[in-house]
C-alpha positions as CSV (number, residue, x, y, z in Angstrom):
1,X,-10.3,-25.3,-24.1
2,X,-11.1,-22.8,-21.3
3,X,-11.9,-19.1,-22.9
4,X,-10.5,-17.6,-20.3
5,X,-7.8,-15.4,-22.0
6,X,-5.7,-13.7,-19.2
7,X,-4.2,-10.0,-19.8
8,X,-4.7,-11.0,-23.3
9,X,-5.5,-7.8,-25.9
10,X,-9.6,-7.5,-26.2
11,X,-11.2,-7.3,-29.4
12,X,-14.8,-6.0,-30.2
13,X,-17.4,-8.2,-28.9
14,X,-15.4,-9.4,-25.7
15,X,-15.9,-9.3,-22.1
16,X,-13.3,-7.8,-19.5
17,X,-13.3,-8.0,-16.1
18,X,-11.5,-8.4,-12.6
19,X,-11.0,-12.3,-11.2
20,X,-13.2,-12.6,-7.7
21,X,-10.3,-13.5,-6.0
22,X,-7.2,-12.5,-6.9
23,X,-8.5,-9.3,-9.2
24,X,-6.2,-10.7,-12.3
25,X,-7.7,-9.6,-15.6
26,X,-9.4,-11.2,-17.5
27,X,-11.0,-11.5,-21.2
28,X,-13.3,-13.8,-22.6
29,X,-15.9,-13.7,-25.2
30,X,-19.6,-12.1,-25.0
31,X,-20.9,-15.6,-25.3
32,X,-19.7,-16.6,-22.1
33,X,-21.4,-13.9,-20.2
34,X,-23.0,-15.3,-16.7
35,X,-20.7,-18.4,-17.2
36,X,-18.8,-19.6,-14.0
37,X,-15.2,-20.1,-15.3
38,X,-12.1,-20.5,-13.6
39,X,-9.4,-18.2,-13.4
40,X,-6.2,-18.6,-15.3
41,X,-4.0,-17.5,-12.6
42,X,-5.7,-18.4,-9.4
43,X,-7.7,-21.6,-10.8
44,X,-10.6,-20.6,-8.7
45,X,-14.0,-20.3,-10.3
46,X,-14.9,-16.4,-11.2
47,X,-18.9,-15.4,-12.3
48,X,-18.3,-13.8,-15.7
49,X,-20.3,-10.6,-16.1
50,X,-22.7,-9.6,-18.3
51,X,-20.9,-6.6,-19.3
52,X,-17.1,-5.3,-19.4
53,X,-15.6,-4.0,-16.3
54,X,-13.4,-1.0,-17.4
55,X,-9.8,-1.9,-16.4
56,X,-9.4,2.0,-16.2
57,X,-10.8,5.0,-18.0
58,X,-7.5,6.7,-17.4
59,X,-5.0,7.8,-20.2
60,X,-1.9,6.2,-20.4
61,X,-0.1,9.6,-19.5
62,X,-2.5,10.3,-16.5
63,X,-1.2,6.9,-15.1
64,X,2.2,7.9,-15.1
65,X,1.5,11.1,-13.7
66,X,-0.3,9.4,-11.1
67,X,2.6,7.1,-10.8
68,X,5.0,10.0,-10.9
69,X,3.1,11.6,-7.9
70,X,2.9,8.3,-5.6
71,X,7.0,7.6,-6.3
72,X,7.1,11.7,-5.3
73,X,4.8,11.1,-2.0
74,X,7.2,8.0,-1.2
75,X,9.5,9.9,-1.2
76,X,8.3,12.5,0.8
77,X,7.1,9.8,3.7
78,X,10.1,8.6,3.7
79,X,11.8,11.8,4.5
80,X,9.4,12.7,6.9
81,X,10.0,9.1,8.7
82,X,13.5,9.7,8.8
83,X,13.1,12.9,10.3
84,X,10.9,11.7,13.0
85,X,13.1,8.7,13.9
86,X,16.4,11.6,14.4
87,X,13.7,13.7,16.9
88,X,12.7,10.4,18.6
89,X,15.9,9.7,19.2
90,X,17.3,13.5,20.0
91,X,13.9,13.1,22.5
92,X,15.2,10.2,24.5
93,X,18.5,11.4,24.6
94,X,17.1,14.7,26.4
95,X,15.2,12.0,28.4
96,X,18.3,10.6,29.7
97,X,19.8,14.0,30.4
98,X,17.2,15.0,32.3
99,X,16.9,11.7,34.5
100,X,20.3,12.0,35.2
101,X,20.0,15.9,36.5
102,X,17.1,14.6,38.4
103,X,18.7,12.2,40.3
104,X,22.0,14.2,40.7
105,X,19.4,16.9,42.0
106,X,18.4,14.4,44.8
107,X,21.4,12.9,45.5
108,X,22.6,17.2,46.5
109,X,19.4,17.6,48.1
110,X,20.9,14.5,50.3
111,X,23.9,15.7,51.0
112,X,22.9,19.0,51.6
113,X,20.3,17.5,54.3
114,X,23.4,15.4,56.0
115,X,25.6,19.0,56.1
116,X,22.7,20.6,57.7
């Protein structure tokens, strides 16, 4: 029976920390403390600490604020991006415009040596 007991609740006396590899969470008892075991989700072996690894010390409401503000910044890069992709484009189009007027400068400047 492995102890390993992934995203599992905790109860008093337990141990919780990060997997080494793939940073699943994990639980197992006190008593296994400075054990190698191996993870439930990646199977690879994980050094169980001595003490618990705090998950998060953050409220349950301060997470969805925080959540509330990254869904509010993605948005907000994603505007942006779209704005710069419409300059970018309104850019090369002036880019065009203006290679054309340059080479219909030269091509007068031509002509206008052949006339003289």
């Amino acid at each position: 029976m492995n102890p390993v007991r992934p995203q599992a609740k905790s109860e008093p006396g337990d141990l919780v920390f990060k997997c080494q590899h793939c940073a699943s969470p994990l639980i197992v008892d006190a008593a296994a403390a400075g054990m190698t075991l191996n993870c439930q989700r990646c199977g690879k072996p994980t050094v169980v600490p001595t003490t618990s690894v705090s998950p998060s010390s953050t409220s349950p409401l301060e997470l969805t604020d925080l959540q509330r503000k990254l869904k509010e910044n993605e948005s907000q890069r994603t505007e942006v991006t779209g704005y710069i992709n419409q300059l970018s484009i309104q850019l090369h189009r002036w880019k065009l415009r203006l290679q054309t007027l340059n080479e219909r400068k030269d091509e007068l400047e031509e002509e206008l040596r052949k006339a003289s």
